[in-house]
C-alpha positions, -999 to 999 in steps of 0.1 A, spaced: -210 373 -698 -231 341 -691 -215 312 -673 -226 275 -669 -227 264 -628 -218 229 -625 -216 214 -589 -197 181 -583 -170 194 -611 -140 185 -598 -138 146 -613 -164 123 -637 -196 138 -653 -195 168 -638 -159 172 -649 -167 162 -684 -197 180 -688 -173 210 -680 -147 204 -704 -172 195 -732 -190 234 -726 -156 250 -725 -151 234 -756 -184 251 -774 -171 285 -760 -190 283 -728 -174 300 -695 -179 274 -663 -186 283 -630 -167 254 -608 -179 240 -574 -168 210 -558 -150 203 -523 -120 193 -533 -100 233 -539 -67 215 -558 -87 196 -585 -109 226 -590 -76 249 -590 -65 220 -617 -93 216 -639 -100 255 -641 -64 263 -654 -66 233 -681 -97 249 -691 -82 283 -694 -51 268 -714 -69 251 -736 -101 268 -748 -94 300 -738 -129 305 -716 -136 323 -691 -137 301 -655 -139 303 -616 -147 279 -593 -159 275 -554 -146 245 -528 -175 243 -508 -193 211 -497 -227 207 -510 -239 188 -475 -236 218 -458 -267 234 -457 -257 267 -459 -237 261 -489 -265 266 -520 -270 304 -508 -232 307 -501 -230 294 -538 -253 320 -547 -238 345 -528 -204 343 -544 -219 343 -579 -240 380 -573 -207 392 -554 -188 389 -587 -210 394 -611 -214 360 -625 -248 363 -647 -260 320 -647 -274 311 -677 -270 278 -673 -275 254 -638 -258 219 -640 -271 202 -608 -245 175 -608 -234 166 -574 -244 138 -558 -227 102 -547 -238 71 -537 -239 39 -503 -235 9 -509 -247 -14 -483 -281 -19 -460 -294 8 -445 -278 3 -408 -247 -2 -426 -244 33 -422 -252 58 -391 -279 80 -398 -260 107 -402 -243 97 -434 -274 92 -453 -288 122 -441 -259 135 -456 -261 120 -491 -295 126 -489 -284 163 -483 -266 163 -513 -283 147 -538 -317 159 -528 -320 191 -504 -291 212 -525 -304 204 -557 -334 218 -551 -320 248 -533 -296 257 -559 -321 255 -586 -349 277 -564 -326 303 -554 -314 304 -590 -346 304 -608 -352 343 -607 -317 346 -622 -324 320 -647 -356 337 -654 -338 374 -662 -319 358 -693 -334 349 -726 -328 314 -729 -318 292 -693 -311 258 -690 -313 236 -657 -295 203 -660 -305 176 -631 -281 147 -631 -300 114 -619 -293 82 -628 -305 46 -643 -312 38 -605 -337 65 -604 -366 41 -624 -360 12 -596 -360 1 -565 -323 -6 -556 -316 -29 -529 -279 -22 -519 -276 11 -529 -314 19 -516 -313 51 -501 -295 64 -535 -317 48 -555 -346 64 -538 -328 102 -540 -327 98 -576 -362 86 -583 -369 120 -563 -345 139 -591 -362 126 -619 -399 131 -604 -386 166 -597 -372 177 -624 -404 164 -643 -427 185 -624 -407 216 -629 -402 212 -666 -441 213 -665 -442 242 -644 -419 260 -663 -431 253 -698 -441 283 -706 -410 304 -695 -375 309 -715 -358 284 -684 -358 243 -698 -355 214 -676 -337 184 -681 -334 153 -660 -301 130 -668 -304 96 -661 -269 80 -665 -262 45 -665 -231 27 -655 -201 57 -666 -167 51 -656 -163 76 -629 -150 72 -589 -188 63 -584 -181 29 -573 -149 35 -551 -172 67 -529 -196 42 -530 -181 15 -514 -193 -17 -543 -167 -40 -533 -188 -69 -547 -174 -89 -579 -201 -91 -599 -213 -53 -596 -179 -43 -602 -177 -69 -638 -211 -56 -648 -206 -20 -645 -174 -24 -666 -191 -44 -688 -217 -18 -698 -193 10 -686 -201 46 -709 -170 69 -706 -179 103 -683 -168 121 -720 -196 104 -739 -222 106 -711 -216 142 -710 -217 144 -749 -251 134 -745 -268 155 -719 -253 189 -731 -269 179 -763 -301 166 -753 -302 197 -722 -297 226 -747 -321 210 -770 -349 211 -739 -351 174 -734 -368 167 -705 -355 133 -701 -322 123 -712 -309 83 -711 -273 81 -727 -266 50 -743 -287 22 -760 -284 -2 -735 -296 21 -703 -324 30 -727 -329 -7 -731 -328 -10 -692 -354 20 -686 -383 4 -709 -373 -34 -686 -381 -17 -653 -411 -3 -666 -427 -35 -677 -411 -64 -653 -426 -70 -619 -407 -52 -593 -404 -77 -572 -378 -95 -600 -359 -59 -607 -353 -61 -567 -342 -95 -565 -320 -89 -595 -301 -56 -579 -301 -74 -547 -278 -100 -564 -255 -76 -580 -249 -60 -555 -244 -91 -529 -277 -80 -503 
């Protein structure tokens, strides 16, 4: 049996994405840190569609946790068709907001574990006859982002990744697929500490539901899109940062998000 791994599972895209494979017969693998939501989500999925699940609490920023990942899957079998690289989170604030050690952290996530997962996963990827690896970025990722800078920066890195790889892989049966998500209505803002008025009425605004975002990418990441921007007005917002000066994207996040 073939399961889809999908870290950061427990709540928003990651959850979604989840429910919406279950739904097209897919068993999940399930890996977040939080055990009870895991525990919750994995018997709702059983309940109602009948698939095969499991899931891991382990926290991505731990370094050792990609090859504990992996070493759970080969100790029970689990044969990984499917790599949803979902976890990640986000700072709001200036850089010495923060100690170091918290964006080393996020950076951890977002970045180092990603690529981890999907190297130690690639020769299992490789062994079936059609793989899929699924990167979740974001709209942040084609911009600089002052206020949520560091983020910003770990999800350009996502996207240029996931690029190269898709190249490098082009001739094998494994697809990759970069997911840039705009504003979702997910916990994003509450991790991330936007306390500022006008981020929070502009993100709700524009908000896509976590359902329809995940809609989306399963669609556009088992059709081997490399590049995948849900909704017309973040596809709107991708062709912008591409053609204005940077200097008036910068000066336009830095007001949204009150630096």
């Amino acid at each position: 049996m073939n399961y889809a791994l999908i870290t950061g599972a427990s709540k928003g895209i990651g959850k979604a994405i989840a429910i919406h494979l279950a739904q097209k017969g897919h068993a999940v693998l399930l890996v977040a840190r939080s055990e009870q939501l895991l525990k919750e989500l994995s018997e709702k999925i059983n309940l109602q569609y009948n698939v095969a699940t499991a899931y891991m609490a382990i926290d991505l920023a731990n370094t050792e946790a990609p090859k504990a990942i992996l070493d759970w899957c080969l100790a029970h079998h689990y044969q990984v068709d499917m790599l949803i690289n979902n976890a990640g989170y986000g700072l709001n604030g200036l850089l010495e907001d923060y100690p170091l050690e918290t964006h080393l952290a996020m950076m951890q996530v977002n970045m180092n574990s990603l690529v981890a997962l999907t190297y130690l996963f690639l020769p299992h990827l490789k062994k079936a006859p059609r793989a899929f690896i699924g990167n979740i970025a974001s709209s942040a990722a084609y911009q600089s982002v002052p206020g949520l800078n560091t983020y910003a920066a770990t999800k350009s890195f996502v996207l240029s990744f996931s690029r190269g790889l898709a190249y490098e892989l082009r001739k094998s049966t494994v697809s990759v697929s970069c997911v840039c998500p705009g504003a979702t209505d997910t916990d994003f803002a509450n991790t991330a500490n936007v306390t500022n008025a006008k981020a929070i009425k502009l993100a709700e605004k524009f908000n896509m539901s976590a359902a329809d975002v995940a809609t989306v990418a399963v669609a556009g990441i088992l059709a081997g899109k490399i590049e995948i921007v849900p909704g017309f007005i973040n596809k709107i917002a991708k062709v912008l940062a591409n053609v204005l000066p940077d200097r008036l994207l910068e000066k336009s996040a830095a007001d949204i998000y009150g630096i």
